[in-house]
FILUMFI-784075 format. One record per residue (C-alpha): residue number from 1; x, y, z. Coordinates in pm, 1 decimal, decimal comma. Example, Ala and Ser with C-alpha at 12.3 -4.5 7.8 and 13.67 -1.06 7.14 Angstrom:
% residues 2
<r><num>1</num><xx>1230,0</xx><yy>-450,0</yy><zz>780,0</zz></r>
<r><num>2</num><xx>1367,0</xx><yy>-106,0</yy><zz>714,0</zz></r>
END
This chain:
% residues 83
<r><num>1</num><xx>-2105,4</xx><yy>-5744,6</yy><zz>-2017,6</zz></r>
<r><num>2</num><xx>-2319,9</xx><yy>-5675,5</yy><zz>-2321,3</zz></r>
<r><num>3</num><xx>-2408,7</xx><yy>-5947,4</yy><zz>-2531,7</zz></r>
<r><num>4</num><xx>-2165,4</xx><yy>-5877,6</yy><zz>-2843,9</zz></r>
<r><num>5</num><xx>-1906,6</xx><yy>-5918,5</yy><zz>-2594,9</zz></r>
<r><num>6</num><xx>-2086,3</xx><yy>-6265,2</yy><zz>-2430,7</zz></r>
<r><num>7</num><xx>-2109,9</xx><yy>-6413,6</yy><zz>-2781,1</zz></r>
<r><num>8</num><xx>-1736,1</xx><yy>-6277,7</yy><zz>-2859,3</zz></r>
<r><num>9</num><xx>-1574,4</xx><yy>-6432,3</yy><zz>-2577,6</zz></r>
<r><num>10</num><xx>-1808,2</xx><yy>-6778,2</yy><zz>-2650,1</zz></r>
<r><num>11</num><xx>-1680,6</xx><yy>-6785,8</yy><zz>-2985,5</zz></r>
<r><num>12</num><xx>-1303,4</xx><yy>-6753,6</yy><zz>-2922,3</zz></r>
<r><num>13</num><xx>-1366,5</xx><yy>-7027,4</yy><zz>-2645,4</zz></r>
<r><num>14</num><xx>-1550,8</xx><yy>-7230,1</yy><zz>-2921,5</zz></r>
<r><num>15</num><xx>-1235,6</xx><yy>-7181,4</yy><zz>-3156,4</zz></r>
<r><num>16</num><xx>-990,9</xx><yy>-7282,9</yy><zz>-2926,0</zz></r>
<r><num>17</num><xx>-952,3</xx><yy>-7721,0</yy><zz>-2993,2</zz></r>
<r><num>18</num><xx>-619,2</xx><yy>-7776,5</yy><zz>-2787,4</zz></r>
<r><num>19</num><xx>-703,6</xx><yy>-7779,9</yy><zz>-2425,3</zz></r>
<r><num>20</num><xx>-291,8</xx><yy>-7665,4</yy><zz>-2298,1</zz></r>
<r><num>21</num><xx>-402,9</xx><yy>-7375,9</yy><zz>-2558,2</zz></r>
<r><num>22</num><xx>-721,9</xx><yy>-7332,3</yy><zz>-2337,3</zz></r>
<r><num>23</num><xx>-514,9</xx><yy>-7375,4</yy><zz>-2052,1</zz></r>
<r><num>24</num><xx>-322,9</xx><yy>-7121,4</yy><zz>-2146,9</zz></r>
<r><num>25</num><xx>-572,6</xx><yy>-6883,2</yy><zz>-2261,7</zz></r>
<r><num>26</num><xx>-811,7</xx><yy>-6889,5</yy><zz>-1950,9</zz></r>
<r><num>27</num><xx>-505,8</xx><yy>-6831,3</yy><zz>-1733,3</zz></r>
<r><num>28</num><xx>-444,3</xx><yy>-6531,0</yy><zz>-1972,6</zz></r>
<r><num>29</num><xx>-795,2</xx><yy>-6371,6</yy><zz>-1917,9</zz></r>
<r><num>30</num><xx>-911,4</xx><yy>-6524,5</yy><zz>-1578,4</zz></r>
<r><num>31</num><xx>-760,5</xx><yy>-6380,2</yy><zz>-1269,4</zz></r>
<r><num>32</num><xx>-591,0</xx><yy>-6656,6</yy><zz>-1033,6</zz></r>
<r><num>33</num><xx>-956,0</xx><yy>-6730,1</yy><zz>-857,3</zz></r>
<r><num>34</num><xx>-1135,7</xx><yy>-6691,9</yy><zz>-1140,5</zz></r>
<r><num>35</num><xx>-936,4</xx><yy>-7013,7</yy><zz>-1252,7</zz></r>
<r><num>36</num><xx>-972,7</xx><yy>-7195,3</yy><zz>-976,4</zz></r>
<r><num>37</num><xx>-1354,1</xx><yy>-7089,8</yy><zz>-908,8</zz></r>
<r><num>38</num><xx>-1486,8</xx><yy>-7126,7</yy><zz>-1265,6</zz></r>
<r><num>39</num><xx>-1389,3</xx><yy>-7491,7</yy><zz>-1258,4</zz></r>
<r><num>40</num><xx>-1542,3</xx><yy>-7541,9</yy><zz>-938,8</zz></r>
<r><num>41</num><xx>-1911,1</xx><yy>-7409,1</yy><zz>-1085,4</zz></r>
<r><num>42</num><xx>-1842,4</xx><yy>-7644,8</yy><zz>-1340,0</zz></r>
<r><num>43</num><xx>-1787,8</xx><yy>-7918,8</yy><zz>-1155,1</zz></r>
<r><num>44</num><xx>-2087,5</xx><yy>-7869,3</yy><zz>-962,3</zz></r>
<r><num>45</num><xx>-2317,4</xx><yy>-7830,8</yy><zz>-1227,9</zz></r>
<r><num>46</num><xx>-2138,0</xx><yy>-8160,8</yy><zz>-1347,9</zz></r>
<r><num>47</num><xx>-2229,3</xx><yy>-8292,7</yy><zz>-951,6</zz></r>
<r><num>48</num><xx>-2576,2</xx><yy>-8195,7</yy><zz>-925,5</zz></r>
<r><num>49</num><xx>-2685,9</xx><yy>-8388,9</yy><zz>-1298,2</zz></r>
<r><num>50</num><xx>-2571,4</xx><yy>-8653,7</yy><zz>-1160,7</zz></r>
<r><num>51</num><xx>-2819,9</xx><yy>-8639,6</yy><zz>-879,7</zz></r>
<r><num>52</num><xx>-2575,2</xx><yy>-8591,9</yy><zz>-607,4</zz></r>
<r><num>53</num><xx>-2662,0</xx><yy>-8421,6</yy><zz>-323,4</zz></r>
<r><num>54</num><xx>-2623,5</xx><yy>-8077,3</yy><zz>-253,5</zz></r>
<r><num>55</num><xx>-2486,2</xx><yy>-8083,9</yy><zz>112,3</zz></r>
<r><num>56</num><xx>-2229,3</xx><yy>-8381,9</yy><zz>-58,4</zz></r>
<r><num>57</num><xx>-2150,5</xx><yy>-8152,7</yy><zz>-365,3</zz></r>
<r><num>58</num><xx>-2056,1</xx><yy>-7861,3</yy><zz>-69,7</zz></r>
<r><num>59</num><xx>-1860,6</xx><yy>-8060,5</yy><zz>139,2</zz></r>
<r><num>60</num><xx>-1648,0</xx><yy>-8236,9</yy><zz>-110,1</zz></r>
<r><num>61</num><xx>-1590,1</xx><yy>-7950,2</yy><zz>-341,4</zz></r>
<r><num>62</num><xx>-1576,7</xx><yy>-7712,9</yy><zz>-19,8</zz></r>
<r><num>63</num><xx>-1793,2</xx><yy>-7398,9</yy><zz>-102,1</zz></r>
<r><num>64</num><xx>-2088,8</xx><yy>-7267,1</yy><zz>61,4</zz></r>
<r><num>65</num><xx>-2454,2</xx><yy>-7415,7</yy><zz>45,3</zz></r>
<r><num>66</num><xx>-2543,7</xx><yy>-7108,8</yy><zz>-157,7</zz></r>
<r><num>67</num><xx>-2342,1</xx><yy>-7108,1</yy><zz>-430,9</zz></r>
<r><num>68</num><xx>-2488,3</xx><yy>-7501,5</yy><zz>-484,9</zz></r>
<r><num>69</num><xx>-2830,9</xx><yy>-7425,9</yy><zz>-437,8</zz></r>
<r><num>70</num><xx>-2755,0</xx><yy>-7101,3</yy><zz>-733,5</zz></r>
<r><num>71</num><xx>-2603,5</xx><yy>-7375,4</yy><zz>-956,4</zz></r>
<r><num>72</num><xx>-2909,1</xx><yy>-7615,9</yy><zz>-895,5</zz></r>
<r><num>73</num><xx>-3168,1</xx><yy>-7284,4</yy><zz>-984,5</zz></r>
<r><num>74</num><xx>-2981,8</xx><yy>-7206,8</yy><zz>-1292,1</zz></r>
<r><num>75</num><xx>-2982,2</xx><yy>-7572,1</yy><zz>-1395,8</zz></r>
<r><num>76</num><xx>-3370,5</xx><yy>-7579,6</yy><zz>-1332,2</zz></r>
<r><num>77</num><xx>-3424,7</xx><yy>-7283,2</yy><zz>-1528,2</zz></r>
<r><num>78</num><xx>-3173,4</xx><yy>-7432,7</yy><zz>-1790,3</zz></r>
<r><num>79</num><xx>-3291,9</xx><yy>-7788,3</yy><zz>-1846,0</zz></r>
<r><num>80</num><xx>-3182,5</xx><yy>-7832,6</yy><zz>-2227,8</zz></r>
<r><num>81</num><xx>-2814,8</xx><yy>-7768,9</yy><zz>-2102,6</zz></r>
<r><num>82</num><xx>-2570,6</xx><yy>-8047,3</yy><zz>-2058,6</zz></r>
<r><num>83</num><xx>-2133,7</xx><yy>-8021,7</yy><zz>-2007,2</zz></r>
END
């Protein structure tokens, strides 16, 4: 994805104020595990600024170790950025 297409899709997501509109859209252009994944990485990166733990974040949300532990690295590098 180039970033002309990056800043397209975050400025359609930007325009879009109803969330059943969002809703809608995201289940337009997501495929069906995109849409249940995406909210996942969200969550955890809502999780982990909260200070939970890792192992905590897995079990409850029930996905690998790994794909915390990437969330937590890209939150480190990231530290300005808040949901």
């Amino acid at each position: 994805m180039t970033n002309t297409h990056l800043n397209n899709l975050a400025k359609t997501l930007t325009e879009i104020k109803d969330p059943r509109e969002m809703r809608t859209f995201l289940k337009m252009i997501l495929t069906p595990k995109e849409v249940t994944e995406i909210p996942k990485r969200l969550e955890i990166f809502n999780q982990l600024q909260k200070g939970i733990p890792q192992r905590t974040i897995a079990d409850k949300l029930n996905v690998g170790i790994a794909t915390i532990t990437r969330g937590s690295l890209e939150l480190q590098r990231n530290k300005n950025w808040s949901a």
